[in-house]
N, CA, C and O atoms as a GROMACS GRO file, in nm:
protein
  348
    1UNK      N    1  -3.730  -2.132   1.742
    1UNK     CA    2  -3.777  -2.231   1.836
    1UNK      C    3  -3.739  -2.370   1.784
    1UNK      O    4  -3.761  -2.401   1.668
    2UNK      N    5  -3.683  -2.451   1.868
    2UNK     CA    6  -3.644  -2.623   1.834
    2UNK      C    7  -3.784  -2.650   1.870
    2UNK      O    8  -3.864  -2.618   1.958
    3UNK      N    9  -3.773  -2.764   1.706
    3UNK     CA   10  -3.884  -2.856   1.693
    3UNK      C   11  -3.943  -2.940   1.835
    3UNK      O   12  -4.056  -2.985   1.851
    4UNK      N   13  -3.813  -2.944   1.943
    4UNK     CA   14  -3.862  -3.044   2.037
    4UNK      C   15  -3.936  -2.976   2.133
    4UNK      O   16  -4.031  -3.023   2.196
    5UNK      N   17  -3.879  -2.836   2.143
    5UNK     CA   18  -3.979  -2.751   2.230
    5UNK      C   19  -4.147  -2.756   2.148
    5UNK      O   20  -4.248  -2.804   2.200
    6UNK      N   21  -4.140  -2.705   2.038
    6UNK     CA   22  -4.290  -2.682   1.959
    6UNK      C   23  -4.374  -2.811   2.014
    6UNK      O   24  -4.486  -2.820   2.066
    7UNK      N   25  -4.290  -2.894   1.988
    7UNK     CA   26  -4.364  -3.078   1.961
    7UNK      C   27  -4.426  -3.060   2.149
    7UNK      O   28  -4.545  -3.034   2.170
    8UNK      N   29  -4.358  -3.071   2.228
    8UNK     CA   30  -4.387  -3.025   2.377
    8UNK      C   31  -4.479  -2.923   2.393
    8UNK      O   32  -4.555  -2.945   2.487
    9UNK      N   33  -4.502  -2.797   2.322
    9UNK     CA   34  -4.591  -2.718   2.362
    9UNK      C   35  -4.728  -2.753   2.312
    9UNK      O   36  -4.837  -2.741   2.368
   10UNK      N   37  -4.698  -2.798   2.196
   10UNK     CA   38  -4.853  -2.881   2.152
   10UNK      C   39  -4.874  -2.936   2.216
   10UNK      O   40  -4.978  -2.897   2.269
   11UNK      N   41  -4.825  -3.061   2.277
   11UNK     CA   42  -4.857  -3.173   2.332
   11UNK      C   43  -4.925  -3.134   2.439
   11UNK      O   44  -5.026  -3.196   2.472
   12UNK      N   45  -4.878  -3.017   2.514
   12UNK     CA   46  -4.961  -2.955   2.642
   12UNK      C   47  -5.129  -2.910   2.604
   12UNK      O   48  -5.221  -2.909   2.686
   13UNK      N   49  -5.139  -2.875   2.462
   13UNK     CA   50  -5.242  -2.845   2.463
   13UNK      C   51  -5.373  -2.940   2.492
   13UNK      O   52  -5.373  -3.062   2.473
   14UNK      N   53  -5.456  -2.885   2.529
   14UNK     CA   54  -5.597  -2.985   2.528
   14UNK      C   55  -5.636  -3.031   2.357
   14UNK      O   56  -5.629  -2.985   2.243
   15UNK      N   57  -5.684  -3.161   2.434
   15UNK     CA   58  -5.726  -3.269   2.302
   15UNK      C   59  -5.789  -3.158   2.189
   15UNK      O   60  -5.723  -3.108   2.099
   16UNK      N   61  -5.921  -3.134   2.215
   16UNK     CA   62  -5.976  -3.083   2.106
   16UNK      C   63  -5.847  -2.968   1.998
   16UNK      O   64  -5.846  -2.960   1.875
   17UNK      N   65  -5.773  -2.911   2.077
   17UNK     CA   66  -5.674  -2.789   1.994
   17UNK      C   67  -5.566  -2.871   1.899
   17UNK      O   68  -5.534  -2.843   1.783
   18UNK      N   69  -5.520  -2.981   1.982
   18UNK     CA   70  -5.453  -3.079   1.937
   18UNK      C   71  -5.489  -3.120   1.818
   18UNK      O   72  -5.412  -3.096   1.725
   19UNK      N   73  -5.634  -3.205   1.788
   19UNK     CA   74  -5.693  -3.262   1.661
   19UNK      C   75  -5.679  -3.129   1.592
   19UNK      O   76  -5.617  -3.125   1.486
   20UNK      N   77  -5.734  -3.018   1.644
   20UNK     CA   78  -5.744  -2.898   1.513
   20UNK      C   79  -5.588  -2.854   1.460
   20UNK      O   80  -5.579  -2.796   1.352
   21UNK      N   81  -5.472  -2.882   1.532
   21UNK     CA   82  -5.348  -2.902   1.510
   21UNK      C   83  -5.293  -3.011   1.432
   21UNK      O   84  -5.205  -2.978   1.353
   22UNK      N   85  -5.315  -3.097   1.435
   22UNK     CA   86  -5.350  -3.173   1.349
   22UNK      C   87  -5.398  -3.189   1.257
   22UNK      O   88  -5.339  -3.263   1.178
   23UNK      N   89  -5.506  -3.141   1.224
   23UNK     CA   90  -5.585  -3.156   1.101
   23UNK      C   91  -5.508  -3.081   1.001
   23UNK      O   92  -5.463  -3.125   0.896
   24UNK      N   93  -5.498  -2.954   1.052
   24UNK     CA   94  -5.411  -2.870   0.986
   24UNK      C   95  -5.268  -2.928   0.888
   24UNK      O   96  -5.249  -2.933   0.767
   25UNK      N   97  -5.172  -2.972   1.022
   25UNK     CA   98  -5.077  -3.058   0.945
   25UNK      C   99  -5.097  -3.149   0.845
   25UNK      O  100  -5.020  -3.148   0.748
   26UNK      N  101  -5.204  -3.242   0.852
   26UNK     CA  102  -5.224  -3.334   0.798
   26UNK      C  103  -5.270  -3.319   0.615
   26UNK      O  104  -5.247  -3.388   0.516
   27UNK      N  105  -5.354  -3.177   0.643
   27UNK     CA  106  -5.403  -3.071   0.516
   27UNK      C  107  -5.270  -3.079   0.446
   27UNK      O  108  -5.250  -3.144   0.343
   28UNK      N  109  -5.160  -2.989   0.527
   28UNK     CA  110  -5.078  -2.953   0.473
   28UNK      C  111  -4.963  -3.045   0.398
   28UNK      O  112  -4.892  -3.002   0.308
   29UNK      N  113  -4.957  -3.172   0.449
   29UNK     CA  114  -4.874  -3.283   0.390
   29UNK      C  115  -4.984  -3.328   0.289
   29UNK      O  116  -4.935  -3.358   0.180
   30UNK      N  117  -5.124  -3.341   0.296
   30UNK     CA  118  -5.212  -3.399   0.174
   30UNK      C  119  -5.226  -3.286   0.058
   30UNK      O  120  -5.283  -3.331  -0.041
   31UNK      N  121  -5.192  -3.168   0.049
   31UNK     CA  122  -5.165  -3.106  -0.042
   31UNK      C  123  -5.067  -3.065  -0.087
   31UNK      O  124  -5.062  -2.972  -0.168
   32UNK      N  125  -4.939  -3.149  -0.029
   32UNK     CA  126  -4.800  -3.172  -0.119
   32UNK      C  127  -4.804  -3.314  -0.164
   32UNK      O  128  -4.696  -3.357  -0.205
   33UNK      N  129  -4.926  -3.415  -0.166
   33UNK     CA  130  -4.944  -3.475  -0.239
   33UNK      C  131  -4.906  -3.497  -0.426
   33UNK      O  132  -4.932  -3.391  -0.483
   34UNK      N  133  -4.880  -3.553  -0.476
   34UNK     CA  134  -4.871  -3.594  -0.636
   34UNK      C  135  -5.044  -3.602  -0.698
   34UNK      O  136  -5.113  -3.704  -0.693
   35UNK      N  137  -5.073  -3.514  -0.736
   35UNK     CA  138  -5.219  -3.475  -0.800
   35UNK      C  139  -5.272  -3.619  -0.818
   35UNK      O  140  -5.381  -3.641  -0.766
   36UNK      N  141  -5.219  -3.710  -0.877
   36UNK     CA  142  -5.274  -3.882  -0.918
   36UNK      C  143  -5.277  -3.914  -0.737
   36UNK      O  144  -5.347  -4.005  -0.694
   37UNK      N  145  -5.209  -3.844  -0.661
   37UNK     CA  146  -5.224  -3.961  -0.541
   37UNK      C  147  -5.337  -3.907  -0.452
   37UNK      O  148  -5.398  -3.972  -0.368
   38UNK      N  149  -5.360  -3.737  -0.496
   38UNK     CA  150  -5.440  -3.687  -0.384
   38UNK      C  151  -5.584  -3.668  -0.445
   38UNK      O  152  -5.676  -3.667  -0.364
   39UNK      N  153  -5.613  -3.653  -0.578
   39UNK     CA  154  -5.731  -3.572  -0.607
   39UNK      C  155  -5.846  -3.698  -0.703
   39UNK      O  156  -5.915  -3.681  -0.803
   40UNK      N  157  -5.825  -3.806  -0.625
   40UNK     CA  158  -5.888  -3.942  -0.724
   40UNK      C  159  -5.932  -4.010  -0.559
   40UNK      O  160  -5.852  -4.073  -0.491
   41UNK      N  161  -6.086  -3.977  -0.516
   41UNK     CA  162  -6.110  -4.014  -0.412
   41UNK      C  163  -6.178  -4.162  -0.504
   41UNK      O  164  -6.143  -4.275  -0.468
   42UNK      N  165  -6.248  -4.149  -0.588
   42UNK     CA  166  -6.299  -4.299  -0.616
   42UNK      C  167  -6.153  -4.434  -0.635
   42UNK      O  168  -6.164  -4.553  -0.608
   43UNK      N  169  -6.095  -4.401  -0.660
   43UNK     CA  170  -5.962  -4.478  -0.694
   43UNK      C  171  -5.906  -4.503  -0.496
   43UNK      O  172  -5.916  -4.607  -0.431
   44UNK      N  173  -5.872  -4.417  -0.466
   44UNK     CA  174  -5.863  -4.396  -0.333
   44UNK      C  175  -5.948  -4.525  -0.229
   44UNK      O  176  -5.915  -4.607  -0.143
   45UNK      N  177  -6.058  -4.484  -0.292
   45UNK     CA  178  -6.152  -4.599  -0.253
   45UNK      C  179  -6.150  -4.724  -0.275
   45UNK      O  180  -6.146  -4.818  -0.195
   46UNK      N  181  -6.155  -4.723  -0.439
   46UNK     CA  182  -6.132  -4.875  -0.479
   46UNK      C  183  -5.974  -4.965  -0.403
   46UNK      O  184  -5.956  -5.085  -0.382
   47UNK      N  185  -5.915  -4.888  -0.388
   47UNK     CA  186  -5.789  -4.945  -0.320
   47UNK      C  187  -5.791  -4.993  -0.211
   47UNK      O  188  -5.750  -5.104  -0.178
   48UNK      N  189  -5.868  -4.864  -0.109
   48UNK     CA  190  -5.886  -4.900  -0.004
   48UNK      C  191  -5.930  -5.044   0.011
   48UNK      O  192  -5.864  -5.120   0.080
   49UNK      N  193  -6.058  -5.091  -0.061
   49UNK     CA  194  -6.146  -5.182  -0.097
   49UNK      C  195  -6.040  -5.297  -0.134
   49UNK      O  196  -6.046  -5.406  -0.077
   50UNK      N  197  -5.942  -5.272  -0.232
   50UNK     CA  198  -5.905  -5.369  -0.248
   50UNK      C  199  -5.784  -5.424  -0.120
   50UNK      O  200  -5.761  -5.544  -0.126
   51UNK      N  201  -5.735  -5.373  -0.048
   51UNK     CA  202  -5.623  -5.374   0.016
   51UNK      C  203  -5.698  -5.490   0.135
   51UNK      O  204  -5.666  -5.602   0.173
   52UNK      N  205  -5.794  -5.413   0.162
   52UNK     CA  206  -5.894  -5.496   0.286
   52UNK      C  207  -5.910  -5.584   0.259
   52UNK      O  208  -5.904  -5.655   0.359
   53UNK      N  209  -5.942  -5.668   0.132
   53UNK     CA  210  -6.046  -5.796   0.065
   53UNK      C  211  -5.889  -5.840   0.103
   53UNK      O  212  -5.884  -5.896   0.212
   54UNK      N  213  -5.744  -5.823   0.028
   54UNK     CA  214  -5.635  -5.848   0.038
   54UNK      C  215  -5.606  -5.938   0.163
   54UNK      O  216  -5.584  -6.059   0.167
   55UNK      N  217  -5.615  -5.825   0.285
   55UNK     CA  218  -5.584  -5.847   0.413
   55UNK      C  219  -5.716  -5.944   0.501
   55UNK      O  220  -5.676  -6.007   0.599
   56UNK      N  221  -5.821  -5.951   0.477
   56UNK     CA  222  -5.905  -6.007   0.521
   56UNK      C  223  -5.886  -6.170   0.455
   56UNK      O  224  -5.945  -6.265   0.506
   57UNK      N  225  -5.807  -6.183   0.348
   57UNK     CA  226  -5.797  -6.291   0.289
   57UNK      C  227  -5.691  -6.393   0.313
   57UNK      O  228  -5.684  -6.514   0.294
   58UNK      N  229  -5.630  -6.322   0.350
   58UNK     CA  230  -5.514  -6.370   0.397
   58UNK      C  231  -5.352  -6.322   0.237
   58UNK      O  232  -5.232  -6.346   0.227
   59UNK      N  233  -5.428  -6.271   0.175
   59UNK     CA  234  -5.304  -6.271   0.034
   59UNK      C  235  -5.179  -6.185   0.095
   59UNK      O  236  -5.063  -6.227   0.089
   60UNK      N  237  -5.219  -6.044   0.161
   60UNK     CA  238  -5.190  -5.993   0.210
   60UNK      C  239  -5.115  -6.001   0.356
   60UNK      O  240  -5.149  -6.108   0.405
   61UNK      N  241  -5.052  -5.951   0.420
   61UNK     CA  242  -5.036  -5.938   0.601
   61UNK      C  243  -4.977  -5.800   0.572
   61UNK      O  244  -4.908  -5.753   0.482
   62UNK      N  245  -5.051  -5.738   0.719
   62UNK     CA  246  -5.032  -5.616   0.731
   62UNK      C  247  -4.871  -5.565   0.852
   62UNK      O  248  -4.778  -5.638   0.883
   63UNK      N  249  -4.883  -5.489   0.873
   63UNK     CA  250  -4.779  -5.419   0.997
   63UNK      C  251  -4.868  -5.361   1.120
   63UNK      O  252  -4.981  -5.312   1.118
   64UNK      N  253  -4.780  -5.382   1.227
   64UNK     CA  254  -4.813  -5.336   1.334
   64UNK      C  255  -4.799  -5.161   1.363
   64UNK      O  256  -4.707  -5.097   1.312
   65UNK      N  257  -4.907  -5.095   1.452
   65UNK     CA  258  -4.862  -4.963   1.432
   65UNK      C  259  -4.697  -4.918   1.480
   65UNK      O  260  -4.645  -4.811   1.448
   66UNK      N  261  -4.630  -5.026   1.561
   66UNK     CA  262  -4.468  -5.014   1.585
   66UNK      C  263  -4.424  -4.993   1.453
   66UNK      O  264  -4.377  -4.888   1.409
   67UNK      N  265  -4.440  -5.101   1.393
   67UNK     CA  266  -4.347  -5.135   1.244
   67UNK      C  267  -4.338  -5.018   1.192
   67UNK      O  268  -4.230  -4.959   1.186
   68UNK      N  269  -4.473  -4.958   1.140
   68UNK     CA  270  -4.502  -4.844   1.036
   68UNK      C  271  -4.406  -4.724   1.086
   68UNK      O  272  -4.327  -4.658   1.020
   69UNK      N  273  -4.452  -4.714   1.288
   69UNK     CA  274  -4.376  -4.597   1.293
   69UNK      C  275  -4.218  -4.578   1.299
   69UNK      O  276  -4.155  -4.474   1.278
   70UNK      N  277  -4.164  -4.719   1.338
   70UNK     CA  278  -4.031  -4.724   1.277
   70UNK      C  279  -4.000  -4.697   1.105
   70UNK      O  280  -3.908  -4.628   1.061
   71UNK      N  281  -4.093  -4.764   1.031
   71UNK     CA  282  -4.028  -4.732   0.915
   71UNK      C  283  -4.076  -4.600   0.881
   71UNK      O  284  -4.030  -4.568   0.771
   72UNK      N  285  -4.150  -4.512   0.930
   72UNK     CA  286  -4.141  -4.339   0.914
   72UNK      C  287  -4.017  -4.278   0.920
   72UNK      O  288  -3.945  -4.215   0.843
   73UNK      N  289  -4.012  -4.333   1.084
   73UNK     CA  290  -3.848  -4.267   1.134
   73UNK      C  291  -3.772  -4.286   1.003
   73UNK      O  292  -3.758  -4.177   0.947
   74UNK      N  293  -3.737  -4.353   0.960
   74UNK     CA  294  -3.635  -4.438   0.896
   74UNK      C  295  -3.660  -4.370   0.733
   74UNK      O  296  -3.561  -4.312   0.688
   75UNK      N  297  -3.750  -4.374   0.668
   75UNK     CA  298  -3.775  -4.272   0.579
   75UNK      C  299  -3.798  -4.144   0.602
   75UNK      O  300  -3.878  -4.095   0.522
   76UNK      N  301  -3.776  -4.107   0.643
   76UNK     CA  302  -3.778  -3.951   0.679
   76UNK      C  303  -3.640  -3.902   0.801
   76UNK      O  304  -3.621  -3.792   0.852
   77UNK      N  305  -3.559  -4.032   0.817
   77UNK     CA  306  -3.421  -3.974   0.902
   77UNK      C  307  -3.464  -3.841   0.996
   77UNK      O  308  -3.401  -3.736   0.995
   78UNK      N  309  -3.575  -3.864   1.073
   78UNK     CA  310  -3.627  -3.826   1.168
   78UNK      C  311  -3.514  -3.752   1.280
   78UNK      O  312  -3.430  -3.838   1.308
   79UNK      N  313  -3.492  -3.659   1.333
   79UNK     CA  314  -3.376  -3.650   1.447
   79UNK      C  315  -3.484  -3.571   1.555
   79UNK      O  316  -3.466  -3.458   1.600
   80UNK      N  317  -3.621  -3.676   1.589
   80UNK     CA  318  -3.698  -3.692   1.677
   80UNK      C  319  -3.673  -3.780   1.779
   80UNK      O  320  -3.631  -3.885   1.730
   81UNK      N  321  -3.680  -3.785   1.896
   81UNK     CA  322  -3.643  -3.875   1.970
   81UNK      C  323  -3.773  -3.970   1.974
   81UNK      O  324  -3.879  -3.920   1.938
   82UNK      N  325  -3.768  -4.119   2.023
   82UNK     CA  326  -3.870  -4.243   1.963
   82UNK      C  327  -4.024  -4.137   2.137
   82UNK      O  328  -4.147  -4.148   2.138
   83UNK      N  329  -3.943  -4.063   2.231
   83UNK     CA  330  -4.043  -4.006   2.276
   83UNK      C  331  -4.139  -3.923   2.260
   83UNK      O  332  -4.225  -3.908   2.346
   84UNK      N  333  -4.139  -3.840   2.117
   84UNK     CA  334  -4.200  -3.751   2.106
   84UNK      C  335  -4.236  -3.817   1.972
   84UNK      O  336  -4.196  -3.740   1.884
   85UNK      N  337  -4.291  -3.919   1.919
   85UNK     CA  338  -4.318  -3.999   1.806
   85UNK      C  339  -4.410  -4.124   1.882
   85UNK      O  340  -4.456  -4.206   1.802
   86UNK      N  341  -4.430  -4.138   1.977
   86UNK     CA  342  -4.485  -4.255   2.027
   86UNK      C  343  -4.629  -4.183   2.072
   86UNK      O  344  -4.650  -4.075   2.127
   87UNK      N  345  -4.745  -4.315   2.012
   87UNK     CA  346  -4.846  -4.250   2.033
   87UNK      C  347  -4.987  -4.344   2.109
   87UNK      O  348  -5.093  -4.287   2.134
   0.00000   0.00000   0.00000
């Protein structure tokens, strides 16, 4: 089966199957994580913490959700079309 069909048959599904489709994936990319990046929720935190104080401060500026999902495409040489990536 092509990815673009799969990506389409999910998409048909109802919301709730979707998130549980999701979640799933999301499991599955956070446990090909780098052990320092995935299994240190207090650190995780403190970052979080710090990134915000960052961005709330102005030290920081953030990206738009466009930006980010262009630079996915772009790291990951995606051969998704920008329709089935737009959310």
């Amino acid at each position: 089966m092509q990815t673009a069909d799969l990506v389409q048959q999910l998409m048909a599904l109802p919301l709730p199957d979707r998130v549980t489709v999701a979640q799933a994936l999301w499991q599955s990319i956070d446990e090909g994580l780098a052990p320092d990046v995935a299994d240190d929720p207090k650190e995780t935190i403190q970052t979080a913490l710090r990134r915000d104080a960052e961005l709330t401060s102005g030290a920081a500026s953030g990206r738009t959700h466009e930006e980010v999902m262009d630079a996915v495409r772009r790291a990951l040489a995606c051969f998704f079309t920008t329709e089935y990536l737009t959310f």
